[in-house]
C-alpha positions as CSV (number, residue, x, y, z in Angstrom):
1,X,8.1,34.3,-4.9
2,X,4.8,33.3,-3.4
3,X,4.3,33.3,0.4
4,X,4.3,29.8,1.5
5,X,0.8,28.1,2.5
6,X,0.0,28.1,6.1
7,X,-0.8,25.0,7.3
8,X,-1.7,23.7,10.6
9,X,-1.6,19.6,11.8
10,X,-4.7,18.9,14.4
11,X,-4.0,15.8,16.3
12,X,-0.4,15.8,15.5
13,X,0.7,12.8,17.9
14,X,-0.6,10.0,16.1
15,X,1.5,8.1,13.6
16,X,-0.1,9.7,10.3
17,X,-0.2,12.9,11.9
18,X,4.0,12.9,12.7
19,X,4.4,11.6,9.1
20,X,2.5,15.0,8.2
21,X,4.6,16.7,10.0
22,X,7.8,15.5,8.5
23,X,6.4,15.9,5.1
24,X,5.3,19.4,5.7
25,X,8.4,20.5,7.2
26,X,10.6,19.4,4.1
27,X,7.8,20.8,1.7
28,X,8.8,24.3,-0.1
29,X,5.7,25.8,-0.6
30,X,4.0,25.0,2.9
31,X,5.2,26.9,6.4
32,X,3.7,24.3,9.4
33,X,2.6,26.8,11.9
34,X,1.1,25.1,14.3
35,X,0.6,21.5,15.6
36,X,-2.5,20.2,18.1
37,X,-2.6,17.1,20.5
38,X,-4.6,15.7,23.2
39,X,-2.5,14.3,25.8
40,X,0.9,15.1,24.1
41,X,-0.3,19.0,24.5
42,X,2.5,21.2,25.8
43,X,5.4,19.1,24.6
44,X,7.8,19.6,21.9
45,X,7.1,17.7,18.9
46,X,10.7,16.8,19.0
47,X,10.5,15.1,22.6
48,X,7.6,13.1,21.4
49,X,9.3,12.3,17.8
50,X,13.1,12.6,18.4
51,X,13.7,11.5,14.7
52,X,12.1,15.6,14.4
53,X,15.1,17.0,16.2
54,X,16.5,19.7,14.8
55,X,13.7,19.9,11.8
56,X,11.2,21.9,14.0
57,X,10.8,23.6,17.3
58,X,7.3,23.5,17.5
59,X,5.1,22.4,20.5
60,X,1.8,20.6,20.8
61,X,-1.4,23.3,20.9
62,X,-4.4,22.3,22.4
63,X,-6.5,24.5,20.2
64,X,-6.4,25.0,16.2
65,X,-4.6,28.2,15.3
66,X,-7.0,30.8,14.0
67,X,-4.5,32.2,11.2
68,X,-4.1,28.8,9.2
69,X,-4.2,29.0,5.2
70,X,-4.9,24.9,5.8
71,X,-6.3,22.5,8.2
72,X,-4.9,18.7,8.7
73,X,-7.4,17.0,10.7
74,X,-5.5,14.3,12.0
75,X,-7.8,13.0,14.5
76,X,-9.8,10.6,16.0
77,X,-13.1,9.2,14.0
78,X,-15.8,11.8,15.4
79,X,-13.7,14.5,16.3
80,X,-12.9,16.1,13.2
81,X,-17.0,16.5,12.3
82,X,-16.8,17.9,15.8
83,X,-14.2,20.4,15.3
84,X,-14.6,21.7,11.5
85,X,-17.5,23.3,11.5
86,X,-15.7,25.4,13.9
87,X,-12.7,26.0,11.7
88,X,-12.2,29.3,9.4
89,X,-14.8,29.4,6.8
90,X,-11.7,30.7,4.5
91,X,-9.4,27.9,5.2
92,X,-9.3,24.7,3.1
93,X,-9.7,21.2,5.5
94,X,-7.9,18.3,4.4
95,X,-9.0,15.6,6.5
96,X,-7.7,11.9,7.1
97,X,-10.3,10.2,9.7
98,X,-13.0,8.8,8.1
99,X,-16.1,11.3,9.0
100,X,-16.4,12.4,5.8
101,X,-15.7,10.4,3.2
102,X,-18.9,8.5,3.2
103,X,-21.9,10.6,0.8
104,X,-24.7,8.3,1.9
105,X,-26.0,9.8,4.9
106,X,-27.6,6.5,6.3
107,X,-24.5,4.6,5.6
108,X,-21.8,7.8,7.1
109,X,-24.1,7.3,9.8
110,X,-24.0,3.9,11.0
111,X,-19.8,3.2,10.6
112,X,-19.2,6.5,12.2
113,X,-22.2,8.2,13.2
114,X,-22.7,12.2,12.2
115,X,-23.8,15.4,13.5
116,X,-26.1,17.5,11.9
117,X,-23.6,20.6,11.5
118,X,-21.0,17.9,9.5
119,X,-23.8,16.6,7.9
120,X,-24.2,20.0,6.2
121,X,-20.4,20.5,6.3
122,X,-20.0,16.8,4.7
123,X,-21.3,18.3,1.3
124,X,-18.5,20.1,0.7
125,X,-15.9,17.5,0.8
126,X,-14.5,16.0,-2.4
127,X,-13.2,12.3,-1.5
128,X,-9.3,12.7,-1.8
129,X,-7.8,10.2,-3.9
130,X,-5.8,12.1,-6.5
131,X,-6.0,9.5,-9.1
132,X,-10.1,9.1,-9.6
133,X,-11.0,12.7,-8.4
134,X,-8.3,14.9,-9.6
135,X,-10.5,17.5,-11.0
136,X,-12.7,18.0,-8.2
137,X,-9.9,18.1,-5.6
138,X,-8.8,21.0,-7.3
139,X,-11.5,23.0,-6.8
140,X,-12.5,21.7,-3.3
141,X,-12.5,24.0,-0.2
142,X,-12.3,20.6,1.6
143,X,-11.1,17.3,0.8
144,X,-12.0,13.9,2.7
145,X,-8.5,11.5,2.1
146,X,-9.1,7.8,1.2
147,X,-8.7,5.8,4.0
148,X,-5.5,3.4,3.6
149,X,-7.4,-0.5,2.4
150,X,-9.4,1.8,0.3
151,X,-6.8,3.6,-1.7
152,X,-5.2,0.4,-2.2
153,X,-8.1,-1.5,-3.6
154,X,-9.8,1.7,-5.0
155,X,-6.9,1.8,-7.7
156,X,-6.8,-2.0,-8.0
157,X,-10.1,-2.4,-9.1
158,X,-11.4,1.1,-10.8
159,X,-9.8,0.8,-14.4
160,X,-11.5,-2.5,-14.8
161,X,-14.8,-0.9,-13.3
162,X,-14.1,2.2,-15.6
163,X,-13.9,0.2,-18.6
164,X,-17.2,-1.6,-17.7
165,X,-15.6,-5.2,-17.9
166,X,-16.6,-6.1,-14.1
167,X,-19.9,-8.2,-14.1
168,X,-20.6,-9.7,-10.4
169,X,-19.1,-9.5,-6.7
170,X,-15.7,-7.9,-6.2
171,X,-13.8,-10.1,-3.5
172,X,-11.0,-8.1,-1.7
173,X,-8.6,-9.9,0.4
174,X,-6.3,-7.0,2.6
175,X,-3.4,-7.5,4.9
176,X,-2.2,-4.5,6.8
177,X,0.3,-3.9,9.5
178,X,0.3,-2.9,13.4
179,X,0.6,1.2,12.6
180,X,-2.5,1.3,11.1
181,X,-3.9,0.6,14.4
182,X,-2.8,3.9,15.5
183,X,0.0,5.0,18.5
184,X,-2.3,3.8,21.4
185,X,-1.8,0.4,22.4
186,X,-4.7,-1.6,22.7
187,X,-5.3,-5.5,23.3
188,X,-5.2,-7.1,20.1
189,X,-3.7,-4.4,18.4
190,X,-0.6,-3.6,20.6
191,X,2.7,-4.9,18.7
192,X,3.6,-6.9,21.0
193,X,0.5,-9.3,21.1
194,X,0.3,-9.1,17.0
195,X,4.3,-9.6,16.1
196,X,3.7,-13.3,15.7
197,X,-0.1,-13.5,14.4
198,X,-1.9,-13.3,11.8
199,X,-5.6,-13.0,12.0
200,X,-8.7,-11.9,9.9
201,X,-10.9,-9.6,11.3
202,X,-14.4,-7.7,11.2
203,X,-15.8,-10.0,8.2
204,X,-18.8,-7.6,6.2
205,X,-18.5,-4.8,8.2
206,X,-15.2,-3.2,8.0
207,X,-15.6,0.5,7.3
208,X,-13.6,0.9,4.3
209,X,-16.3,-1.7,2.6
210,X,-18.9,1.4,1.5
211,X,-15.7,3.5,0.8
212,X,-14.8,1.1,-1.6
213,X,-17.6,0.5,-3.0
214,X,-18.8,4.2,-3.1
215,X,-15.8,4.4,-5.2
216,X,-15.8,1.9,-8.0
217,X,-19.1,3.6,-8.8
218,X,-21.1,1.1,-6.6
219,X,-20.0,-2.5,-7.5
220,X,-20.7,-5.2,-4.7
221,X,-17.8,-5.4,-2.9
222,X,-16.8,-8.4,0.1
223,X,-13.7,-6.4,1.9
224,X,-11.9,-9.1,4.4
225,X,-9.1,-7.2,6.7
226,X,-6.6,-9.0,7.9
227,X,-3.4,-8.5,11.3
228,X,0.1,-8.9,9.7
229,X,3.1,-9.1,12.0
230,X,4.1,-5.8,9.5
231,X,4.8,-2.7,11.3
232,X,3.8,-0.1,7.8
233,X,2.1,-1.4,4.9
234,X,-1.0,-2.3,3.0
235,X,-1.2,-5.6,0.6
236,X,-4.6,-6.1,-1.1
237,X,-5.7,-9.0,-3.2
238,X,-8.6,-8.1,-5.1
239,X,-10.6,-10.8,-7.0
240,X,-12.7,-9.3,-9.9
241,X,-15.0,-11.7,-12.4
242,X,-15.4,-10.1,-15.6
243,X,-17.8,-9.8,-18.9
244,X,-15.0,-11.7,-20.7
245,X,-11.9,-13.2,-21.4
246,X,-8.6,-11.7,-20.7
247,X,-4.9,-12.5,-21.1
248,X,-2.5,-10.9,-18.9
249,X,-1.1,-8.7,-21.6
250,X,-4.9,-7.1,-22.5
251,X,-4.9,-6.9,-18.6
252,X,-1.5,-5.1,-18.5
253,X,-2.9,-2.7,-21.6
254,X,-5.7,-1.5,-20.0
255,X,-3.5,-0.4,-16.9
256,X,-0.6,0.7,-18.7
257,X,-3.4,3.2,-20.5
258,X,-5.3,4.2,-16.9
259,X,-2.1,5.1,-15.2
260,X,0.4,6.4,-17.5
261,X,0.3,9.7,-16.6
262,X,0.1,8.7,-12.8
263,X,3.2,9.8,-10.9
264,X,2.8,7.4,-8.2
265,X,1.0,4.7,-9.6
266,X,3.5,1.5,-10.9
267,X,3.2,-1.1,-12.6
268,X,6.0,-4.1,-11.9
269,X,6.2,-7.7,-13.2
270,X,6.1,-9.4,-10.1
271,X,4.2,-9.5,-6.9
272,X,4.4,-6.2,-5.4
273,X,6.4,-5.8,-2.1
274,X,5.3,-3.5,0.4
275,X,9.0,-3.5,1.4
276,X,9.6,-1.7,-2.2
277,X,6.8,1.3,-1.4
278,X,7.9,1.8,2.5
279,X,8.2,5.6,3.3
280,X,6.6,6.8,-0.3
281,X,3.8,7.7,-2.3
282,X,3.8,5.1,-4.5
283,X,1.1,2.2,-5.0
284,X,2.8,-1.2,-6.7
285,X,0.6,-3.1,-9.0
286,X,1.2,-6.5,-10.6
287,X,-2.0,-8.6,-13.1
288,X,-2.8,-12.0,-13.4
289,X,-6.0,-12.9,-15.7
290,X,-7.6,-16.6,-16.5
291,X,-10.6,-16.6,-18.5
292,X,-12.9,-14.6,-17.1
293,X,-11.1,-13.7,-13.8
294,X,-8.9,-10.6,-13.1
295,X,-6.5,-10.9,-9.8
296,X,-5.1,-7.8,-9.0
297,X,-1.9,-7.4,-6.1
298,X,-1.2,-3.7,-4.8
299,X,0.9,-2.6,-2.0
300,X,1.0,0.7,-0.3
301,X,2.4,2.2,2.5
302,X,-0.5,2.9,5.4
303,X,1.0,6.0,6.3
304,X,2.1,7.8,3.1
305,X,0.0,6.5,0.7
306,X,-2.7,5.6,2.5
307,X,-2.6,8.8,5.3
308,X,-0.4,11.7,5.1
309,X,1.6,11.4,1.9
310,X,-2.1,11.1,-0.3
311,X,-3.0,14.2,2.1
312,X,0.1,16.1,0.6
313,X,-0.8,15.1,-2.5
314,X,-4.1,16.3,-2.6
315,X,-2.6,19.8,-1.1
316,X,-0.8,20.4,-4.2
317,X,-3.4,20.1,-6.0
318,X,-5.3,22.1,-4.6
319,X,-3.1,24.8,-4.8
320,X,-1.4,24.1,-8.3
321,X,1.7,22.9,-6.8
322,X,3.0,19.8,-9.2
323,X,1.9,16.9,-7.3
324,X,5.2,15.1,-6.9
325,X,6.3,18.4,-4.6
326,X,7.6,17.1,-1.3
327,X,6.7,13.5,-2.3
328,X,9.2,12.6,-5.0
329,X,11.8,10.5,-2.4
330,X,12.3,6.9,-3.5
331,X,10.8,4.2,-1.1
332,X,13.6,2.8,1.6
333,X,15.6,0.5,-0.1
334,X,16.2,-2.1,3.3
């Protein structure tokens, strides 16, 4: 048998960096050597995540191993263009901040600003979401992972764009919940202040608006965030105006054709739920069409599907690995 890939977690204490962790651990083809932190440094990853007891003995590094097969850059915007230049020129980076996912350099640069080693090092990453960028992924030395509103609206919107039948300004309504705001408490983002609110926020300039749009091959998009009460998930709304009339079915045909071969991608009949998706891979989709309008509902978890389990998935790929290995649990059924 193969040896198993050796992987290594930087910036393991956050939420999306523990869900790595427990995905890695129950994954047969990868051995999790190593784990980084900041401030968690020199704990176990089991005192800091006592769901992990008994599943690893590891503790938090404060430097990245030197002996890694694969990098997770789990880490703060900035830090990971800081830090992979540094890394093994062998190694393959997987990376889920946002400091490379952005091609236009003007554009990287103003959401999350950009050294001139990453800038160099930004040409080698392929943006990682499996379902669009398959091919490329598989042959990347580095891959950038889709940032959690994007992957959501990103495979809302693209067979529509793919097909050429959007003609105007995408509108995409997202609600997401408190985990997505990372372990850190901060005012207005702390559970406690957000458990009974629900607030837009950032109006034209969230981040993930040029990821989308970069995406679906350029379209004008309006991205509107939204604070749920929701601990995990992701709901989009996207609003697309088309170059003609649709009926729900030719809707549902032109998705049913996109995403049958997609492993994660479904299809239901009614609203999606991101109660249905929590703790998997999946992405729910449900149609509704009137003339010349398309309204598209997906749900996701933030911290599978939009973090660590799209990051698995585009490990497998990379290394041939089916790309249901490690990811093929069913979503928490309460």
């Amino acid at each position: 048998m193969p040896e198993p890939i050796r992987c290594a977690v930087l910036g393991g204490s956050g939420y999306i960096g523990a869900e790595l962790i427990r995905l890695l651990l129950a994954h047969p083809d990868a051995d999790l050597i190593a784990v980084t932190a900041g401030e968690q440094a020199g704990r176990r990853v089991d005192e800091v995540y006592p769901s992990l007891r008994g599943f690893t003995g590891l503790t938090y590094g404060k430097q990245p191993p030197g002996e890694a097969d694969v990098y997770f850059l789990c880490l703060p915007h900035g830090e990971a263009r800081r830090i992979a230049p540094s890394l093994p020129s062998s190694a393959r980076l997987i990376d889920l901040s946002g400091d490379f996912r952005l091609k236009d350099p003007v554009t990287a640069e103003a959401h999350y600003g950009r050294g001139e080693g990453a800038r160099a090092l930004s040409e080698q990453f392929v943006y990682g979401v499996p379902e669009i960028h398959r091919g490329r992924i598989r042959e990347a030395r580095a891959v950038a992972v889709g940032g959690c509103f994007a992957t959501c609206a990103i495979l809302s919107c693209r067979p529509l764009v793919d097909r050429d039948l959007v003609d105007g300004q995408i509108i995409v309504d997202g609600k997401t919940g408190s985990s997505g705001s990372g372990r850190r408490p901060r005012p207005g983002t702390h559970h406690p202040e957000r458990a009974g609110s629900l607030v837009a926020y950032e109006p034209f300039t969230h981040r993930h608006t040029p990821e989308i749009s970069q995406a679906l091959r350029g379209c004008e998009v309006i991205f509107q965030p939204h604070s749920t009460p929701l601990v995990r998930g992701v709901f989009t709304t996207s609003y697309l105006p088309l170059r003609r009339e649709v009926t729900r079915e030719s809707l549902t045909a032109i998705y049913a054709e996109a995403y049958v071969k997609e492993p994660f991608v479904r299809l239901v009949e009614k609203t999606p739920d991101v109660a249905h998706v929590r703790l998997s891979n999946l992405i729910d989709l449900s149609l509704a069409a009137a003339g010349r309008t398309a309204i598209v509902f997906g749900a996701i978890d933030n911290l599978i599907k939009g973090g660590a389990g799209q990051a698995v998935q585009c490990f497998n790929i990379m290394h041939g690995f089916p790309e249901t290995r490690g990811l093929a649990s069913a979503p928490a059924c309460v």
